[in-house]
Backbone as CSV, one residue per row, in Angstrom:
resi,resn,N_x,N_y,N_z,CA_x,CA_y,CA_z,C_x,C_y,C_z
1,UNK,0.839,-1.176,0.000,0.000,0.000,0.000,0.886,1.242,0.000
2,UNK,0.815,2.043,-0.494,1.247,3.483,-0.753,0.563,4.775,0.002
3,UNK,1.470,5.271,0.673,1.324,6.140,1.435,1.720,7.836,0.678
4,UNK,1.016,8.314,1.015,1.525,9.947,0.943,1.961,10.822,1.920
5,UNK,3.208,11.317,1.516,3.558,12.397,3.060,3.539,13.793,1.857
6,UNK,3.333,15.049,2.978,3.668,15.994,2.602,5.257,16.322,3.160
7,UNK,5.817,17.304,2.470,7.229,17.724,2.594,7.230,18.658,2.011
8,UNK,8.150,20.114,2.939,8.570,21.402,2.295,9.418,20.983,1.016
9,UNK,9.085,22.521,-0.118,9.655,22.165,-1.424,11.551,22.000,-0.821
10,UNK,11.459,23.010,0.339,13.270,22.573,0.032,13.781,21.327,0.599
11,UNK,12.959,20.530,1.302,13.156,19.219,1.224,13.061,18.631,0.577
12,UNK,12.462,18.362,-0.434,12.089,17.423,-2.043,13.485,18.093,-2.667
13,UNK,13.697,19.527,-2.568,14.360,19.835,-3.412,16.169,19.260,-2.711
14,UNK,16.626,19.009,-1.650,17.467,18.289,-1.246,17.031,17.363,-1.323
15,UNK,15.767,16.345,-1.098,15.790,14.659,-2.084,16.094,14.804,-3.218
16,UNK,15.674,15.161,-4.167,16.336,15.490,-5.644,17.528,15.275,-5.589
17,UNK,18.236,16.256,-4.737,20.377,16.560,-4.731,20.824,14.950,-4.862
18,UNK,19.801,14.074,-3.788,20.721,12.776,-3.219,20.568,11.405,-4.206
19,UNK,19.379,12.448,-5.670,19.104,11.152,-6.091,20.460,10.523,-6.917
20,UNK,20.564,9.253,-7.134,22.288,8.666,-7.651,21.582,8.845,-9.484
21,UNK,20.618,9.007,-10.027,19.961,9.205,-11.508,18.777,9.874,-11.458
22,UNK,18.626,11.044,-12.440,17.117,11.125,-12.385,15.653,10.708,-12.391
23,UNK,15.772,9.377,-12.675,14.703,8.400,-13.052,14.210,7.628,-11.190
24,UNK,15.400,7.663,-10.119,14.999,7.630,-9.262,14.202,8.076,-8.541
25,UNK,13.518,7.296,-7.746,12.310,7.501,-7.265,12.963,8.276,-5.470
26,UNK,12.010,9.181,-5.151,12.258,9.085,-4.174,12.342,8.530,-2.466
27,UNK,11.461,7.449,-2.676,11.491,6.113,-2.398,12.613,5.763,-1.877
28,UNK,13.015,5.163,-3.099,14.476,4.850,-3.006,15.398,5.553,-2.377
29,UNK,15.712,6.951,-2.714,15.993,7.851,-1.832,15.925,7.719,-0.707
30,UNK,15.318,7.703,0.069,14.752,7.528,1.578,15.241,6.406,2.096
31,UNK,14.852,5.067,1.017,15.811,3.677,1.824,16.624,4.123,1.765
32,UNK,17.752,4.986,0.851,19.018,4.676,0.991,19.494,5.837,2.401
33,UNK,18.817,6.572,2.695,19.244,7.435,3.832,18.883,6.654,4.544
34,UNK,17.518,5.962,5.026,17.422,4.708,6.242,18.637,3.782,6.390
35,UNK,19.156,3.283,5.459,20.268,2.778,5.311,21.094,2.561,6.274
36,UNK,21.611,4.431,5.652,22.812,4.683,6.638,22.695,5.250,7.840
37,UNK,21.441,5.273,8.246,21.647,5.473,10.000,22.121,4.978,10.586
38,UNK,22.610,6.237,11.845,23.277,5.828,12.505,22.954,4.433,13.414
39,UNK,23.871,3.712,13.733,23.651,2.680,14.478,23.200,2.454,15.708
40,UNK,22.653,2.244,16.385,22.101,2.487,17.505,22.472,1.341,18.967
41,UNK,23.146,0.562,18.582,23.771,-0.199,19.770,24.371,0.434,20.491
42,UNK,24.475,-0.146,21.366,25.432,0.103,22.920,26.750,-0.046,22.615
43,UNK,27.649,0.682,22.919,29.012,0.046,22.771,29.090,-0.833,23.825
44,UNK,30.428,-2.037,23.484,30.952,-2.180,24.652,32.134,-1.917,25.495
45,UNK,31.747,-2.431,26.850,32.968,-1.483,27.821,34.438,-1.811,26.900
46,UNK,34.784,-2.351,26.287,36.151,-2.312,25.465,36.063,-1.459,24.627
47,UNK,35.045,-1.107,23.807,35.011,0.176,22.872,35.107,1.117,23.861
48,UNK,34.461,1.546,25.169,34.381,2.406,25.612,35.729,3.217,26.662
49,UNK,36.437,1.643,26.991,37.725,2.043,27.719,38.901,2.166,26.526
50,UNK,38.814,1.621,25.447,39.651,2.279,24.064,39.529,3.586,23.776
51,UNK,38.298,3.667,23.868,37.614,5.311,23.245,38.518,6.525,24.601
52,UNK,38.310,5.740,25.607,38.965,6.837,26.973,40.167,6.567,26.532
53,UNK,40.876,6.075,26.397,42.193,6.171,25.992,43.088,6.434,24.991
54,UNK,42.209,6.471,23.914,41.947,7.607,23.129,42.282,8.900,23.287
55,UNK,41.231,9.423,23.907,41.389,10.723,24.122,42.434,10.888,25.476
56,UNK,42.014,10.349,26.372,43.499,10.707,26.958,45.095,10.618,26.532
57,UNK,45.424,9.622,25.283,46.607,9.931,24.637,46.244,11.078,23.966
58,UNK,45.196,11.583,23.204,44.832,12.846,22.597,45.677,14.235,23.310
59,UNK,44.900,14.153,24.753,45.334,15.135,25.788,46.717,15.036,26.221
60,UNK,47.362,14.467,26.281,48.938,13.744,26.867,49.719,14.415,25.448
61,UNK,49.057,14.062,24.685,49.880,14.737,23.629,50.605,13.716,23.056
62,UNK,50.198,12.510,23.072,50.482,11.167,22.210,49.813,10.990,21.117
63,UNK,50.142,11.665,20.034,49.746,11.613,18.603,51.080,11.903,17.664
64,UNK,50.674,11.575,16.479,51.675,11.423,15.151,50.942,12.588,14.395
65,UNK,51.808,13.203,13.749,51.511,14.171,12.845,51.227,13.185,11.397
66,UNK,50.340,13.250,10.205,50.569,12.641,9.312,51.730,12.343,8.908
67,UNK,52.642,13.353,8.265,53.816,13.188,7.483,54.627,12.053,8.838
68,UNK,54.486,11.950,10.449,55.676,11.145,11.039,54.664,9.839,10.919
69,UNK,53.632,9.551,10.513,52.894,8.081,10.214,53.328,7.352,8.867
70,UNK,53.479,8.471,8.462,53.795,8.176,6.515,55.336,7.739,6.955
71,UNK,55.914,8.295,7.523,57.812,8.231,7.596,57.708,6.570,8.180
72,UNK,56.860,6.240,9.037,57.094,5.153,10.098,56.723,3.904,9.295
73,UNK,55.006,4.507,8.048,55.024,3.281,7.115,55.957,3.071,6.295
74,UNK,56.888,4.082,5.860,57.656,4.293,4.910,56.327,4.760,3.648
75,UNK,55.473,5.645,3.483,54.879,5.597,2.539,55.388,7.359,1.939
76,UNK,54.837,7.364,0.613,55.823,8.655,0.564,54.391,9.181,-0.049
């Protein structure tokens, strides 16, 4: 069954932007933004004590500049 929504023109008119061909429907459109939502799980406490440590090397000032990551892969 087919439904109708209303939507401001500058929303249709950004569905339009995202279509990948003109012949797309906007439909399709829409799955493909459902798609990519965001994920909605829980992390777990290992993502979450990585993630803190993370940013605390962030703050410590334990980071690589690109160009000293590139030197260390040897990539040029």
């Amino acid at each position: 069954m087919d439904t109708t929504i209303q939507i401001d023109k500058k929303t249709r008119d950004k569905l339009k932007e995202l279509k990948i061909h003109p012949k797309e429907s906007y439909n399709n459109v829409v799955e493909r933004l459902l798609a990519l939502r965001i994920d909605e799980e829980e992390l777990s406490e290992e993502t979450i004590r990585d993630i803190e440590q993370s940013l605390e090397d962030v703050k410590a000032g334990r980071t690589l500049s690109m160009q000293e990551v590139k030197q260390r892969l040897k990539i040029k």
